[in-house]
N, C-alpha and C positions, 0 to 999 in steps of 0.2 A: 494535217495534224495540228491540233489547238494548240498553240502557244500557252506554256503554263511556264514560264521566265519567272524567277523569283524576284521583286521589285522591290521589297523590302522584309528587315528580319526585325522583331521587336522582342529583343528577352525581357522577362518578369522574373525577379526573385526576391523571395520575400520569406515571411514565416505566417503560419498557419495558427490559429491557436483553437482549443475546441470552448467554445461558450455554454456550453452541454453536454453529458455524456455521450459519448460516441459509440454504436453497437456494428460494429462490419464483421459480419460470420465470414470463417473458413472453411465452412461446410465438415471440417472436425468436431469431435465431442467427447476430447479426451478428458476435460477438465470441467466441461457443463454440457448442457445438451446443446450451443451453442459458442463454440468457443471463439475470439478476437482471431481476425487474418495476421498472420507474422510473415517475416520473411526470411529469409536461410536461415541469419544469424539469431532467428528465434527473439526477435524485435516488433512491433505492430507497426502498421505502418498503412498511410492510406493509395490505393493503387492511384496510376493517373486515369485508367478508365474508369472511376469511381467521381474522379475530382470532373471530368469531361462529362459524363451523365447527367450530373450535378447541374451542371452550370449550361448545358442545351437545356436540361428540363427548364432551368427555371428562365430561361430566352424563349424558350417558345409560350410559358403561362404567362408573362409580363411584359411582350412587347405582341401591339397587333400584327406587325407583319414577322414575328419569333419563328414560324413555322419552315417561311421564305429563309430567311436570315440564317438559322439553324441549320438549312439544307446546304446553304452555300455557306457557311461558314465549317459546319464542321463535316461535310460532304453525305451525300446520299447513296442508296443502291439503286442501280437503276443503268440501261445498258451506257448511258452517258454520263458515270460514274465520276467525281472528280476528289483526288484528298482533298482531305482535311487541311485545312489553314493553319488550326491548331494544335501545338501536343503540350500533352502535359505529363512531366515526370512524375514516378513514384513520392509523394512525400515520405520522408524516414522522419521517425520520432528524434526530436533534438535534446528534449529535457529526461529527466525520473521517469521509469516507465510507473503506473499505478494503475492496475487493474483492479476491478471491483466484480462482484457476483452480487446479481439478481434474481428475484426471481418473480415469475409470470404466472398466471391462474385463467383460466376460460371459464369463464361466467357464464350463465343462464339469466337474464337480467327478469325472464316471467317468476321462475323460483327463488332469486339472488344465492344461489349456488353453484357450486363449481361442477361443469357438466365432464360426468362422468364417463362417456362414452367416445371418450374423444383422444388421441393419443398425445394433444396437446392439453388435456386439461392440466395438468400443474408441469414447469420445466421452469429452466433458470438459464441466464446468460448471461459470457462476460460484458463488462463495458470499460472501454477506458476513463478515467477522470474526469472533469472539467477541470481545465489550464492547461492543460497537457500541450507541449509546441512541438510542431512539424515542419522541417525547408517544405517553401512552397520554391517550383519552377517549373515555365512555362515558356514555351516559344508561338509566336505567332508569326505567319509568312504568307505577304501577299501577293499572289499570283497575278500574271498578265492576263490569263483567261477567268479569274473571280470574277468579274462582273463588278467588282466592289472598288469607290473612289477609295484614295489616302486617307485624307480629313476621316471619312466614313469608316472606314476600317479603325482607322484611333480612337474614333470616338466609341464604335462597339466594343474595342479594347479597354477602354474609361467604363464605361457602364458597368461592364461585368465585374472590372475590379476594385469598382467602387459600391456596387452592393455586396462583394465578399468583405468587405473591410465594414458595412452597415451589418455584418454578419444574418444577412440574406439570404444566404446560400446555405444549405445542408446536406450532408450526405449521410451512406449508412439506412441501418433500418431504422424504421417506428420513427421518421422524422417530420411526422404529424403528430406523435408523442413527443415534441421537443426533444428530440435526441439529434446530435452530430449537427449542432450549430457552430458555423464557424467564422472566426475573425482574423482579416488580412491584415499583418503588420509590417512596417516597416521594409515598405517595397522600393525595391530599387528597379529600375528601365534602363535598358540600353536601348535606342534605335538608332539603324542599319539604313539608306537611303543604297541598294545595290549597285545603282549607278555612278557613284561616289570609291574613286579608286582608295581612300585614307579608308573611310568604313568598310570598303572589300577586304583591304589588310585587315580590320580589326575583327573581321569577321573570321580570318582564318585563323588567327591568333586567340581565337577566346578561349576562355574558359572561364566558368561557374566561378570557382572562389575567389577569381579576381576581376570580377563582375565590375566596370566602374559606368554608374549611371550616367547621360546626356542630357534625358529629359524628366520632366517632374509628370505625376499623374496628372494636373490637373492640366497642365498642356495640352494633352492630347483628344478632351473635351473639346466638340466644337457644335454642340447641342442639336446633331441632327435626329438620335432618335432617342426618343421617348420610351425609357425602359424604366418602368416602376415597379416595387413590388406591392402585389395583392394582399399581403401578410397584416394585418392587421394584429394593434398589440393592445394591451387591460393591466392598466396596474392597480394593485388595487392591496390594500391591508387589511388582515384578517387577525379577530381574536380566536382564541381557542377558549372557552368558557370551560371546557375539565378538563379530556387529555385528549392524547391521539396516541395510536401508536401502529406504525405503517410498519410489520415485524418484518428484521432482519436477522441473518445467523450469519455472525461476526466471529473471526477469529484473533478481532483486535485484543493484543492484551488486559486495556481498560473494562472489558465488557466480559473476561473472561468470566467472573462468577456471573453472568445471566445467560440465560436460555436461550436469550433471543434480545436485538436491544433495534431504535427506530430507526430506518433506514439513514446514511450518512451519504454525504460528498462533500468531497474536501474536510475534512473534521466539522462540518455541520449540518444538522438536522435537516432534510429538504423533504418536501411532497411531491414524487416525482411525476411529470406526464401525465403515465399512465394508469395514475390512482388519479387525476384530475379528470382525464376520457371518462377513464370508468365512471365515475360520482355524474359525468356531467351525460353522460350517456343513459346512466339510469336512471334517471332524471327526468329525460328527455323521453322515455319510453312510457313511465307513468303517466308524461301528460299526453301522450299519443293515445295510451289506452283512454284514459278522462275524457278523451275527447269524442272517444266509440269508436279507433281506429281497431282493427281487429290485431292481435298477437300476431301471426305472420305476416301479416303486411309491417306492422310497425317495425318488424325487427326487420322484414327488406327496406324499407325509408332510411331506418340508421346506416343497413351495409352501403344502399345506394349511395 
C-alpha cells in the first residue's frame, strides 16, 4: 500500500475581492433567467469547487508542465487515483451584499440583429458588484507518496497565490468578458512541518479565526517553476465625441423618471465586456468578409 503520510499542512487565509463583476448561476431563474448561487442563509457566495477549477485551469494554461502538476497536485481519475493535496473552502461574502441585473442579446453579426430564432436571443442575468469581499481559505497537504519536494510544493503554493493577488485568476461565467476577476488580500499562512511535535499540537488545536501566521508569502518562493500568465493587458483612453448610451432599466431612485438610464457599476458609468467582444467581434467579421472569407466559415473562425 502507497504511503500517503501527511508531511506537511499549509493554511492560507485571506480575503477575496471581485476586480469585476462576478456572474456564478444557480441554475435558478426565479428573479432573471439567470440568477447568482446563494447558500442556505440566502447569501452568494463563491463554492471551493469554483475557486479549485479556477486555479487548475489556469496551472495547466500557464505553466509548461501545468498539465503534470495539476494531475498531482490536485489528483486525477484513473485506476491509480490519488487526492487531491488541496481543498478549498466555500468563500462567504464578508461586505454589503449588491447585486445588479443585466442584460444579454444574440446577435447575428451578417444582419447586426438580434437572432430571432434562438431561445437565448434577448435574457438578462444577476451579477454581483465589483469590490464586493469574500474569506478566502485554503488547505494544502503534502503527501509522502506526491512525488513533489517541500521547496517545490511552496513554491507552487507561492505562484498560485501570487497570481490571485496579480488578480490573475477568475472564475464564474463570461470570464473572457472580464467578468469574476479577482484579487487576494491580506493573506496570512500558517505552516505545519508534521514531523515537528509543537506544530502537531498546533495542528490539533487550530482553528480558522485564530489563524496566527509563521511564514510570509514571499518565503515560500524558491523560483523553481515558471508559472506566468498569458493574459495580456491595453490601456488605453478614449473620447466619446457625442454620446453613448449602453441601455439599462434601473430601479435606482435617481433614474426613477427615465425609461431606461447607461449601464452602471459601483455609481459609475462603465462599458461592460461584453459590449467591447461584441464591437470587437463585429469588427473583426467585416474584415473577414473584406477579405473574401466566406459568411460561415468567418463566423466558424470567431467561434473557433
Amino acid at each position: 500500500m502507497a504511503d500517503d503520510r501527511i508531511l506537511e499542512r499549509i493554511y492560507i487565509k485571506g480575503e477575496l475581492q471581485l476586480t469585476s463583476p462576478l456572474i456564478l448561476g444557480s441554475g435558478e431563474d426565479e428573479n432573471t433567467d439567470i440568477d447568482i448561487l446563494r447558500d442556505w442563509d440566502g447569501k452568494p457566495f463563491i463554492p471551493g469547487t469554483s475557486l479549485a477549477g479556477a486555479i487548475r485551469h489556469f496551472l495547466i494554461n500557464n505553466c509548461e508542465e501545468g498539465k503534470v502538476l495539476a494531475d498531482q497536485i490536485f489528483g486525477e481519475r484513473s485506476h491509480e487515483s490519488k487526492l487531491s493535496l488541496f481543498a478549498f473552502y466555500d468563500a462567504r461574502l464578508k461586505s454589503e451584499e449588491k447585486v445588479l441585473i443585466r442584460d444579454g442579446v444574440h446577435l447575428d453579426y451578417a444582419t447586426k440583429t438580434v437572432v430571432t430564432d434562438s431561445k437565448d436571443s434577448k435574457y438578462d442575468f444577476e451579477i454581483l458588484d465589483t469590490g464586493q469581499k469574500f474569506d478566502f481559505r485554503m488547505e494544502a497537504m503534502r503527501r509522502k507518496n506526491s512525488g513533489i519536494e517541500s521547496e517545490d510544493f511552496k513554491d507552487l503554493i507561492f505562484n498560485l497565490l501570487n497570481s490571485l493577488k496579480a488578480r490573475n485568476i477568475s472564475v464564474g461565467a463570461k470570464t473572457r468578458r472580464g467578468y469574476g476577476a479577482l484579487k487576494l488580500n491580506n493573506e496570512q499562512i500558517l505552516a505545519l512541518d508534521m514531523s515537528n511535535p509543537e506544530h502537531v499540537q498546533k495542528w490539533l488545536d487550530f482553528d480558522w479565526e485564530g489563524l496566527e501566521d509563521n511564514i510570509k508569502l514571499e518565503e515560500l518562493k524558491n523560483g523553481s517553476l515558471n508559472l506566468q500568465s498569458n493574459r495580456d493587458s491595453i490601456h488605453a483612453k478614449f473620447n466619446i465625441p457625442y454620446s453613448i448610451l449602453i441601455r439599462h432599466y434601473s430601479d435606482d431612485e435617481k433614474y426613477k423618471d427615465a425609461d431606461s438610464s447607461h449601464i452602471q457599476s459601483n455609481d459609475s458609468s462603465v462599458i461592460p465586456g461584453t459590449s467591447w467582444n461584441g464591437a470587437i467581434r463585429h469588427a473583426t467579421y467585416q474584415i473577414l468578409l473584406d477579405l473574401g472569407v466566406e459568411g460561415k466559415k468567418a463566423d466558424g473562425l470567431l467561434k473557433g
